[in-house]
C-alpha positions in Angstrom: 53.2 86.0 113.9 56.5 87.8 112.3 57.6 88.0 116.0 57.6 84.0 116.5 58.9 83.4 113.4 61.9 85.3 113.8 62.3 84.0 117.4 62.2 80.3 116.0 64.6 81.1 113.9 66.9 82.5 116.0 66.3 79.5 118.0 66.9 76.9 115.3 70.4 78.8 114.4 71.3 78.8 118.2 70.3 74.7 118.2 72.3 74.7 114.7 75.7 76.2 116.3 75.0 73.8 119.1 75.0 71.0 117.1 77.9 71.8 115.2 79.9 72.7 118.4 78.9 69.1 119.5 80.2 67.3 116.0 83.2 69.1 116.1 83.7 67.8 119.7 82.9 64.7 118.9 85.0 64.4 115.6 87.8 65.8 117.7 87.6 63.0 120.1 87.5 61.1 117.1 90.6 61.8 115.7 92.1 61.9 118.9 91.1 58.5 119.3 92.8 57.5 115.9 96.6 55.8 116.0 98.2 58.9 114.1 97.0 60.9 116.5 98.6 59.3 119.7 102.1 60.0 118.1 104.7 62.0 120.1 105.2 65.5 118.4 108.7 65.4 118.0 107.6 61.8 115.6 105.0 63.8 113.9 107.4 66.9 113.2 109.8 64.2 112.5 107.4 62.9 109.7 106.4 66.2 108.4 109.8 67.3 107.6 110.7 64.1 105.6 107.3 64.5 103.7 109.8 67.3 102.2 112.0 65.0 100.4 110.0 63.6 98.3 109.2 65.9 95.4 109.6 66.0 91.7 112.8 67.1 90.7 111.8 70.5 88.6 109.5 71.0 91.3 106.4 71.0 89.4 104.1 68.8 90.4 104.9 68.5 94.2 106.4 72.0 95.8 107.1 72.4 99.2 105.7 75.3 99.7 102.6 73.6 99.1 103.0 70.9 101.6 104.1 72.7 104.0 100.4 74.2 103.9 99.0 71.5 103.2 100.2 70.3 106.4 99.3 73.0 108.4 95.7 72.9 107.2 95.1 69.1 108.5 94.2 70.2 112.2 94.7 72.7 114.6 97.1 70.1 116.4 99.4 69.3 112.5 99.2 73.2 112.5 101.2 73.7 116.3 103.3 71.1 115.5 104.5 72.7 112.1 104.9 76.1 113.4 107.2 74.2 116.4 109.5 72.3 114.2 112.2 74.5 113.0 113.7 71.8 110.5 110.3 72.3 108.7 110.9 76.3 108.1 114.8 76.1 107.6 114.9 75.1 103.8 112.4 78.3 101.7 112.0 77.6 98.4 111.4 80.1 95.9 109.6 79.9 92.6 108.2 81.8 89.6 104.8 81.0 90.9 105.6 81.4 94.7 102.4 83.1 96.5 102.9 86.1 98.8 101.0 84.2 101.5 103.6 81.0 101.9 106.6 84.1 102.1 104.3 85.8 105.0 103.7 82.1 106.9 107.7 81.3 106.4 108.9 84.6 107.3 106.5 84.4 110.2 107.8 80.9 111.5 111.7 81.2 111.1 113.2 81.7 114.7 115.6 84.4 115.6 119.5 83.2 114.8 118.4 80.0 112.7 119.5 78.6 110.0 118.2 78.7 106.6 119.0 77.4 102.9 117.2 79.8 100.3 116.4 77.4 96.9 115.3 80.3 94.3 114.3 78.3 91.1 113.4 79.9 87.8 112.9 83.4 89.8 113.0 85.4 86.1 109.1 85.7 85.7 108.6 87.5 89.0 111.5 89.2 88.6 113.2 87.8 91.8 110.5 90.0 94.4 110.3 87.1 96.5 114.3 86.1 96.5 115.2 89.3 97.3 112.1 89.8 100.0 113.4 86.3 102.1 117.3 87.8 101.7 116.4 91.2 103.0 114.7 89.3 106.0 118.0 87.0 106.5 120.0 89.5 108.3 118.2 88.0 111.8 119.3 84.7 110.8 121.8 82.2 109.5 121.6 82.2 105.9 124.0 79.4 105.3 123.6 78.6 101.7 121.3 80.2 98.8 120.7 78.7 95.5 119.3 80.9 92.5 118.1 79.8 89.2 117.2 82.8 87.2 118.2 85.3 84.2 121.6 87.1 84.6 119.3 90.0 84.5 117.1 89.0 87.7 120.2 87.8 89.6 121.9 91.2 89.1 118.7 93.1 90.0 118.2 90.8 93.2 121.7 91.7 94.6 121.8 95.2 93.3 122.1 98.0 96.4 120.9 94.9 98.7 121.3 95.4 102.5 122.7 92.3 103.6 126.1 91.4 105.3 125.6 87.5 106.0 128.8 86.4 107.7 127.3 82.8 108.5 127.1 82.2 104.6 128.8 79.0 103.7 127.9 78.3 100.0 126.2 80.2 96.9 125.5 78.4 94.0 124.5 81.0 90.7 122.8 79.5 87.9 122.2 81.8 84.6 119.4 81.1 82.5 120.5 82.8 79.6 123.6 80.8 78.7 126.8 82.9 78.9 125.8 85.7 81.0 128.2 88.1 82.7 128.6 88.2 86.1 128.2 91.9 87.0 127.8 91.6 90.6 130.5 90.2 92.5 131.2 93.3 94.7 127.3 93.3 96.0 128.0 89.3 96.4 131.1 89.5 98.6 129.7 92.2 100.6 126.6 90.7 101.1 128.1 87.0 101.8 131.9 87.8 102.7 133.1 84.4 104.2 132.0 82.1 101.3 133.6 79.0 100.9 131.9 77.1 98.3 130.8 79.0 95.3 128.9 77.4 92.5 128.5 79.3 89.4 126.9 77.6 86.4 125.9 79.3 82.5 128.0 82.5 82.8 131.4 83.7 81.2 134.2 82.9 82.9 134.6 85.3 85.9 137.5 87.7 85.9 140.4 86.9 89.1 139.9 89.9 90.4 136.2 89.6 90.7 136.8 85.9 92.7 139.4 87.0 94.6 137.2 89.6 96.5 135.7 86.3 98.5 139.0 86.0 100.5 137.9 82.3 102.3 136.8 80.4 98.8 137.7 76.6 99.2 135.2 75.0 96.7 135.2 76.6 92.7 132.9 75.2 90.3 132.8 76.8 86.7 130.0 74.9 84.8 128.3 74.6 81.5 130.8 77.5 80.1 129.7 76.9 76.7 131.9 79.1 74.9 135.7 79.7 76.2 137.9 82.6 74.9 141.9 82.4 75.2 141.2 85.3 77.5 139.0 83.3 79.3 142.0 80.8 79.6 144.3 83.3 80.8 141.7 84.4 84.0 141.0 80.8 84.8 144.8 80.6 85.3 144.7 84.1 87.1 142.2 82.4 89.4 143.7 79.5 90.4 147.3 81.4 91.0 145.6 84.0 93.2 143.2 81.4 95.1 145.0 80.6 98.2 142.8 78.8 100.0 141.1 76.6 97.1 141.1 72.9 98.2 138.0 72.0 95.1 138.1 72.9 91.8 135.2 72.0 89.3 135.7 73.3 85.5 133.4 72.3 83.0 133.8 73.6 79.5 132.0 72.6 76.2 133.4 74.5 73.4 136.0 77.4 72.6 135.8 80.0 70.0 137.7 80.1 66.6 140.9 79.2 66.7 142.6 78.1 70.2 146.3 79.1 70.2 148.4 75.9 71.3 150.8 78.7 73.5 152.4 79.5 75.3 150.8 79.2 78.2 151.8 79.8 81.7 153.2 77.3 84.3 151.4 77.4 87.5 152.5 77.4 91.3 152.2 74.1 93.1 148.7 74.0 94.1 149.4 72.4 97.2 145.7 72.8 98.9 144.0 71.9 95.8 142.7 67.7 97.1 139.6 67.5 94.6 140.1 68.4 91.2 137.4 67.5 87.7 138.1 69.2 84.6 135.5 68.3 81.6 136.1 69.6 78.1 133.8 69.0 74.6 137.6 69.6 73.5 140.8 67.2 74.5 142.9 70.3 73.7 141.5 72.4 76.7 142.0 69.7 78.9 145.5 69.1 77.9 146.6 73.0 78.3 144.9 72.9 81.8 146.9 69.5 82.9 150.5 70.7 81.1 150.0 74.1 83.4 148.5 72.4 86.6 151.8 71.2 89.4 149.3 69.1 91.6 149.9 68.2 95.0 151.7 64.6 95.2 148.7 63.7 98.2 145.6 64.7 96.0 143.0 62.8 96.7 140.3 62.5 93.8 141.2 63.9 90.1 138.6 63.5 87.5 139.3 64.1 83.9 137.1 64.5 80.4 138.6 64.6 77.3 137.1 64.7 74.2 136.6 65.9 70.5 134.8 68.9 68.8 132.7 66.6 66.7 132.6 63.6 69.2 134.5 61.2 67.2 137.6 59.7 67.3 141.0 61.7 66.7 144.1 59.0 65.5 146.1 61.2 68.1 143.5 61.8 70.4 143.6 59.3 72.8 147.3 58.8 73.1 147.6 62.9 73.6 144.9 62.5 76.0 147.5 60.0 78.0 150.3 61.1 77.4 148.9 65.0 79.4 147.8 62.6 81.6 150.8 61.0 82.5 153.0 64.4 82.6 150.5 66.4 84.9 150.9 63.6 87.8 154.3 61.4 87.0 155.9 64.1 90.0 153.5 61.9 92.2 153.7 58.2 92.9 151.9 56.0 90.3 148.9 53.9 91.6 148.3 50.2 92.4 144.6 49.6 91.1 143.5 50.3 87.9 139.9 50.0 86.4 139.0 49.8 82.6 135.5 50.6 81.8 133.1 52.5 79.4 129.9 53.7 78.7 129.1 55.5 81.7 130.4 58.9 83.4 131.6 60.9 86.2 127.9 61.8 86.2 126.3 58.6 86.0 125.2 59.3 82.1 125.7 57.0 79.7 128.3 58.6 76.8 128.2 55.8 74.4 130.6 53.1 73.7 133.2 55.2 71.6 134.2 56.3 75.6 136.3 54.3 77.6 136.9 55.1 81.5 140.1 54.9 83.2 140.3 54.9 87.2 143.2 54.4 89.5 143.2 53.7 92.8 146.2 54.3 95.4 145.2 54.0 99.0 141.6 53.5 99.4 141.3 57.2 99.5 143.3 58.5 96.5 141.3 58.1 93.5 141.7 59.3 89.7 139.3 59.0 87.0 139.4 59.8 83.8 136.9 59.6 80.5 138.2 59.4 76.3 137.2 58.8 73.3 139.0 55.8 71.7 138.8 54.3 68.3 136.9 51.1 67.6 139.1 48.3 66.2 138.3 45.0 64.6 134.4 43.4 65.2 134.2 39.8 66.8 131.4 37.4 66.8 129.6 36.8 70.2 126.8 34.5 69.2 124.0 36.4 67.3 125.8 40.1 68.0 129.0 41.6 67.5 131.7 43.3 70.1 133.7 46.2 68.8 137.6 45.7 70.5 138.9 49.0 71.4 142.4 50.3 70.8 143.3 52.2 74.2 146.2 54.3 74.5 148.3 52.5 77.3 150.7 49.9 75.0 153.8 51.1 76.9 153.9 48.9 80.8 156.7 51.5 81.7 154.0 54.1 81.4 153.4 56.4 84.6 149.7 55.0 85.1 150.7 51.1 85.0 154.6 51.4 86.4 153.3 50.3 90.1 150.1 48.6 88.8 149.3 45.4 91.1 145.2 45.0 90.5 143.6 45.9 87.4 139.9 45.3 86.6 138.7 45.5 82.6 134.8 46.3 82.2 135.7 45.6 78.5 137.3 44.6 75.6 140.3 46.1 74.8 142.6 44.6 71.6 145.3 42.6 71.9 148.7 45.3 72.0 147.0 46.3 75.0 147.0 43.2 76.9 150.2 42.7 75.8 151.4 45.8 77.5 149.5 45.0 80.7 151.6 41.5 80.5 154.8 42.6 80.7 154.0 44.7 84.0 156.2 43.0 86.5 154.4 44.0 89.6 150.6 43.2 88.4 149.4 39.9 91.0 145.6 40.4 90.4 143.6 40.3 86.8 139.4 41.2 86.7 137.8 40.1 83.0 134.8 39.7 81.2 134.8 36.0 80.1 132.7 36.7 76.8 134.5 34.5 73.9 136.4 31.7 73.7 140.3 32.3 72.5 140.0 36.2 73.4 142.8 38.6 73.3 143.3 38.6 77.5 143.6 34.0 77.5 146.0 35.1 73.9 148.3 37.4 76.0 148.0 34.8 79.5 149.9 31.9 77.3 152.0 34.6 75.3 151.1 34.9 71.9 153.4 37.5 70.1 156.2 37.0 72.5 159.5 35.2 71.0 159.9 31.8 70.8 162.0 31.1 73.2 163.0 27.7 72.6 165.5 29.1 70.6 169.2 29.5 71.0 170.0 33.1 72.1 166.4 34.5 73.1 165.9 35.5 76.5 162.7 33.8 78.3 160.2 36.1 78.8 157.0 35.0 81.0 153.5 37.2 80.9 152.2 38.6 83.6 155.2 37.2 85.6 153.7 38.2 89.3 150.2 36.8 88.8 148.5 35.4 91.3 144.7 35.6 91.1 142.6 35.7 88.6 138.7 36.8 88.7 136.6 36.1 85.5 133.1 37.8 85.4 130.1 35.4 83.2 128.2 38.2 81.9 123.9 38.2 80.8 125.3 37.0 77.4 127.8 34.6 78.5 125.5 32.1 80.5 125.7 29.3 78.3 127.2 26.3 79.9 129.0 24.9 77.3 130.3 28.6 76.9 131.9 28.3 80.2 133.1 25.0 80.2 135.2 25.8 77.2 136.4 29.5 78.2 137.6 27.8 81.4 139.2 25.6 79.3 140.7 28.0 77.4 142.2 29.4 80.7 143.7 26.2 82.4 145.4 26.2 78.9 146.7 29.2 78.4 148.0 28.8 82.3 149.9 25.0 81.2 151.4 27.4 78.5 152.1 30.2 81.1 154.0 28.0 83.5 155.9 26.0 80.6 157.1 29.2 79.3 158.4 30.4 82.8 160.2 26.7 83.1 157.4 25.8 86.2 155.6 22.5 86.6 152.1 22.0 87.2 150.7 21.2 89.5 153.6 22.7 91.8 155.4 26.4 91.4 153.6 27.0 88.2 150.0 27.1 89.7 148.4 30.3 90.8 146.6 31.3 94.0 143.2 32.1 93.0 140.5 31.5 90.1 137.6 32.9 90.9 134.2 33.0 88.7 131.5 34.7 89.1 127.9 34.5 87.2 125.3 37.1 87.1 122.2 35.2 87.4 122.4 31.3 87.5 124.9 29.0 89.0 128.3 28.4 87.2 127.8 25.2 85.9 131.6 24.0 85.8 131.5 20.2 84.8 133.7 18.2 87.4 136.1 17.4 84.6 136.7 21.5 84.2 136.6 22.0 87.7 139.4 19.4 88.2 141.4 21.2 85.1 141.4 24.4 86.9 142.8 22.6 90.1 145.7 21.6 88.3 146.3 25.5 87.7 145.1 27.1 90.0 145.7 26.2 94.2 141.8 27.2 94.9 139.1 27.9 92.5 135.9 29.5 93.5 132.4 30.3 92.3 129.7 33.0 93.3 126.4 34.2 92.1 127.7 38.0 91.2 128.9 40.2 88.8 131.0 42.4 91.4 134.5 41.3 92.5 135.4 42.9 95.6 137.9 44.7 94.3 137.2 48.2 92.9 134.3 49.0 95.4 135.3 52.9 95.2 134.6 52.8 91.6 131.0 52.2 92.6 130.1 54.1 95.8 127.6 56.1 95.5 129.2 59.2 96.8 127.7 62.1 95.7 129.0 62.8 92.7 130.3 62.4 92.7 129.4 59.5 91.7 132.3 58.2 89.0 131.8 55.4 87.6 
């Protein structure tokens, strides 16, 4: 009896694996059945590898390594597929929480000679084992860029005595938890990467020129988040960019400096002739203004981005003119732009800095671009219906100035007081004008019929015209500006102030005194010009237009969405 019980058992397990066998055939043929699995490999792999993109930015609630074997745990076919796609095994990211078992599969699956980007984020808790593990391993590949987010502690012990000579090694970016750490291990990081050309160092004092100067091919420099900076400090960033031959991008963010900063004096530096991108951001308009009085920049630089600003973040009554006038010194050896844009509110890094900041950016060529970011004093408040506008006092009054001597386009994204636009209308080579339309009788329609110029009726005073070059005019209805009868009476107040224009220039309308262009656009609803207004502004104007927009097609480089860069 214990004999046939044991051999029906045996039997049933052998009928059990048979079973299972048959539905894992069958659920095979299944899937193979299904549409995602009649996609070419190279799709699938193609698929798997975007699945990548798509994670939370601090990496906490979606990691890649956790995808990654995710994916490979789907099927025996997702899992031959993964281990065949080299995109999926280039990019190994490295956390605090990062198991031994995804280092083994990665290390495993990275070909011979290919290239891989090394993410280390927040390595401090584990001490950086796992950093230094996939670096070690990177001598049989391409390591071309590694990124490290850890304690200046970690970061030194990772590169400490490590056996590595990476000569593919494009880019290093060094982040330092601990807020002003000292970099102690630049002669481990040039020997272990020696033809860098983009390095990235962000939370650490400001290195010492002989410590950068030991990566003989640098191109790209970025200091950020210094947040304390020494008049020693000063002195090597000057060292730095006098010894860096080859530097075409320089990136210097500081927030603060220590004590009292001596005004000078402070060296003069050799034409940086390869320097083409340049962004210097300050919490203090003085450090700014010593970098820009020392800098002799290349006359074909070809993107400039500068910050000024204040210790406490509020308005200095010399500030903003200081701010221009450093401005105006560091690039008048270089030919003035055409385009100028007038904005606020919003940075070289997309973040909004508040209203007390206004934006300037100048265009030359289409290529040529400078941007740069103050604080400015708020003038007198104006009614706008139910809310008020705060004018701003901007530090251009002067049309002679280096920054509007060539100007022919300018477009204001605000609302600058009137000595402003009375400087812009006296620029004799402006022809096209961008506004906000956002009150009836404002300071721009003021300045377009001449207010505060001199009578010149009479006997012995010369006739002056504003904006004598003027051609086109855009005018921008905003979300608070939709009302018809709003529009009807700013366009009004524009045909006027044109009549007045042309009378003051001895021109007849319609005839020499009209312009080219009006053009309106309206953000969300039709313009709603009356015929009687539209007819008005064809007395002034030789075509008038209308379109559904708030974006004049002028100034599109002040909104692509280029990296970084990102300026506006």
């Amino acid at each position: 009896m214990y004999a046939s019980t044991l051999e029906s058992l045996a039997n049933l397990d052998h009928e059990i694996a048979r079973l299972e066998q048959d539905l894992l055939a069958l659920k095979g043929r299944r899937n193979a059945a299904s549409p995602v699995s009649r996609l070419p490999p190279e799709l699938l792999s193609k698929i798997f590898f975007l699945a990548l993109r798509y994670m939370d930015v601090d990496y906490s609630k979606m990691r890649p390594e956790c995808t990654k074997m995710s994916i490979c745990a789907v099927s025996h076919q997702w899992r031959e597929i993964a281990f065949a796609a080299p995109e999926l095994w280039m990019e190994i990211q490295i956390q605090a929480n990062t198991k031994a078992q995804y280092l083994d599969l990665a290390l495993k699956q990275v070909a011979e000679s290919q290239e891989v980007y090394i993410d280390g984020w927040h390595a401090t808790r584990n001490g950086g084992v796992g950093v230094r593990r996939i670096l070690e391993a990177g001598k049989k590949w391409q390591v071309k860029r590694a990124v490290l987010n850890a304690s200046a502690d970690t970061i030194h012990r990772i590169f400490d005595g490590l056996d590595l000579k990476s000569e593919g090694t494009e880019a290093l970016e060094l982040t330092c938890l601990d807020w002003m750490g000292k970099l102690l291990c630049a002669d481990a990081l040039s020997g272990a990467f020696p033809h860098i050309r983009r390095l990235f160092l962000a939370g650490w004092e400001v290195p010492s020129a002989s410590e950068l100067v030991k990566f003989s091919a640098l191109a790209d420099l970025t200091l950020q988040r210094i947040a304390v900076i020494t008049p020693e400090g000063m002195q090597a960033i000057f060292l730095i960019l006098k010894q860096a031959r080859h530097l075409t991008h320089f990136d210097l963010d500081i927030l603060s400096t220590e004590g009292h900063f001596p005004n000078g004096p402070w060296p003069t530096l050799p034409r940086l002739s390869k320097v083409k991108t340049l962004r210097i951001s300050s919490g203090e308009n003085q450090i700014a203004s010593i970098l820009l009085r020392a800098l002799y920049l290349s006359a074909d630089i070809e993107r400039m981005t500068v910050v000024f600003g204040s210790p406490d973040g509020r308005f200095n009554p010399e500030i903003s003119q200081q701010a221009a006038s450093t401005l105006s010194l560091a690039l008048m050896h270089t030919t003035a732009p055409k385009s100028l844009l007038v904005t606020s509110t919003i940075g070289d890094d997309g973040v909004e800095k508040g209203l007390e900041y206004i934006s300037f950016g100048a265009q030359w060529d289409g290529k040529r671009t400078l941007a740069a970011f103050m604080i400015v004093p708020g003038a007198s408040s104006w009614d706008v219906g139910v809310t008020s506008q705060k004018l701003y006092s901007l530090p251009f009054i002067n049309p002679e100035d280096w920054l509007l001597s060539r100007l022919e386009s300018i477009e204001v994204v605000h609302y600058p007081t009137f000595p402003f636009w009375e400087a812009i209308a006296s620029i004799p080579t402006l022809q096209k004008i961008s506004v906000r339309g956002w009150q009836r009788n404002d300071c721009f329609t003021r300045a377009l019929q001449g207010d505060g110029l001199p009578d010149d009726s009479q006997p012995g005073t010369t006739r002056t015209t504003p904006f004598p070059s003027l051609n086109s005019i855009d005018v921008i209805f905003t979300a608070r500006s939709l009302d018809t009868t709003f529009k009807n009476g700013y366009a009004h107040d524009l045909a006027s102030a044109l009549r007045t224009r042309a009378a003051r220039a001895g021109y007849s309308i319609p005839g020499p005194g009209q312009i080219n262009t009006l053009h309106f656009y309206c953000c969300a609803s039709e313009l709603g010009i009356d015929a009687d207004t539209h007819n008005l502004l064809l007395s002034v104007a030789l075509d008038v237009r209308a379109s559904v927009s708030t974006t004049p097609a002028n100034f599109e480089f002040c909104r692509d969405s280029d990296a970084m860069d990102t300026y506006w």
